[in-house]
N, C-alpha and C positions, 0 to 999 in steps of 0.2 A: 221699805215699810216704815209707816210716822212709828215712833215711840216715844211717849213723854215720861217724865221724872221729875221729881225735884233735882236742884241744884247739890251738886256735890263736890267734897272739896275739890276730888281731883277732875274736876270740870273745868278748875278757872284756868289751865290754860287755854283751852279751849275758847272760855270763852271770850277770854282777854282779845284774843284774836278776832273772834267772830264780833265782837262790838266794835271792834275796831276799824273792822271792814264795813260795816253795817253803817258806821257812822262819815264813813269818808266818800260816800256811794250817797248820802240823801241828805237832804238839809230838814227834818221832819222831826231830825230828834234833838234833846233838850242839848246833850253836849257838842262841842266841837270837835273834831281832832286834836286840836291844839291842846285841849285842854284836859282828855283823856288820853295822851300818849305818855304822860308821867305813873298813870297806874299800874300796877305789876301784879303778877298773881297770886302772891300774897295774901293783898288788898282785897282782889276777888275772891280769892278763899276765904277769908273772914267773913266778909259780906254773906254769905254763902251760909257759914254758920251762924250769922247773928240771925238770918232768916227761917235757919230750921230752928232754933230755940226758941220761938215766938210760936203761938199756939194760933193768932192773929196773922200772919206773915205770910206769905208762900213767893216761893222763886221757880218756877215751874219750866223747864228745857225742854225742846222739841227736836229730834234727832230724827232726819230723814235719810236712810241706808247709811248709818255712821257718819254723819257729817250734820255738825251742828247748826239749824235750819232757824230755830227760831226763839223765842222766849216771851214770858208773861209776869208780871211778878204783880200780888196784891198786897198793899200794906194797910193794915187797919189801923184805927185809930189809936193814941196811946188812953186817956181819958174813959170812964166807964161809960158815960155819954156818945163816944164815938168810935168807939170800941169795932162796932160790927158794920162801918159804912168803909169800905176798902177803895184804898186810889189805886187803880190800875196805869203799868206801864206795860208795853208790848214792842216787840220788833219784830220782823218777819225779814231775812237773807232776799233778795231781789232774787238771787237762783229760783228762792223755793218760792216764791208768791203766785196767788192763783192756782195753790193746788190743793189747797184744804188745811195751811201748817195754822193758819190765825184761827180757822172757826176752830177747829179741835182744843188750842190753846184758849181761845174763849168761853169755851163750852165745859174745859176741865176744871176753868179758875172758876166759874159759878157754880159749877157741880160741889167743888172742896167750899166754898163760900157759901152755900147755904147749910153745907152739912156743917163747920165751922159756926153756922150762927148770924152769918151777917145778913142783914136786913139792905142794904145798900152798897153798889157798886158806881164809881165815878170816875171818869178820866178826860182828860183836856186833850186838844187835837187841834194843832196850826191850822186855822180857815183854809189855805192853799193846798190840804191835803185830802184831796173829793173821795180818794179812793177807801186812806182809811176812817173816814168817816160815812163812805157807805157801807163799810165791814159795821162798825159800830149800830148802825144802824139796822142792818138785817140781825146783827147780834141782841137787838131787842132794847137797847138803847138809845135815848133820849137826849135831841139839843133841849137843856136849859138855860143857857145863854151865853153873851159873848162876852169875852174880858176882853175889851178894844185896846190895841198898841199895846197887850201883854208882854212881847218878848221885841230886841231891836239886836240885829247883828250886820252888820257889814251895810251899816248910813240905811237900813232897810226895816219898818215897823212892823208888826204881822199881828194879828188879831189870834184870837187860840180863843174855841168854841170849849163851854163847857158843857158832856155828855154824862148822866146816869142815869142806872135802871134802879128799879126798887125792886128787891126780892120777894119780899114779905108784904101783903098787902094788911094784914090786921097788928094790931101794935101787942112787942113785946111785953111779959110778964117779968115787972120790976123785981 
């Protein structure tokens, strides 16, 4: 059975681990290994808490039969101006994909994000990744355009599509 949560402290080992696998399994996400094998859980733990103390903020875990499956986190803007347009990042375990972990976690982060207030949600996705950019897509998400030669790792360039939905279609009261 899926169950989501916010992030809590005594998650990060967990989740130390589960990013860690997540990230040594696909080239799609922002860090490396290399570069995430110095973090400890700790680290994770704090993270964890500087996100629930944000009213803007969510870290949001997806736990499929006790085994941590997947995650979402939206970070809103800090400025009162951009306060309620939120960048999402997401991962989904290769075990659990294709089985409902992304749309639930997609579906919870705009449900707390419109009760939260935000007016917009936005997230970037390596061109090379059709699949989760047809997630994004059936998620009711929009290409608005490409950042060409955004990200370069190993002598290799990659374009990263930029995706957002708008929540709120009439304009807030200042």
């Amino acid at each position: 059975m899926l169950a989501l949560h916010p992030a809590r402290v005594e998650d990060a080992e967990a989740y130390l681990a589960f990013f860690a696998g997540l990230i040594a399994t696909a080239d799609t996400m922002l860090p490396t290994p290399q570069e995430y094998q110095s973090r400890t859980a700790a680290e994770i733990a704090s993270t964890f808490s500087r996100f629930a103390e944000q009213d803007n903020q969510l870290f949001l875990l997806a736990w499929q039969d006790g085994q941590l499956a997947g995650f979402i986190t939206v970070t809103g803007g800090m400025a009162r101006k951009n306060r309620g347009c939120g960048h999402i990042v997401a991962g989904v375990d290769p075990a659990f994909r294709r089985q409902g972990v992304a749309r639930a976690l997609f579906a919870a982060a705009e449900d707390w994000a419109r009760e939260a207030g935000f007016w917009r949600l936005e997230l970037t996705v390596m061109a090379h990744n059709e699949a989760a950019r047809q997630l994004y897509l059936a998620a009711g998400f929009t290409v608005e355009g490409c950042k060409r030669a955004a990200l370069c790792w190993d002598d290799r360039v990659v374009d990263e599509f930029l995706m957002g939905k708008v929540l709120l279609q009439a304009p807030l009261p200042t």
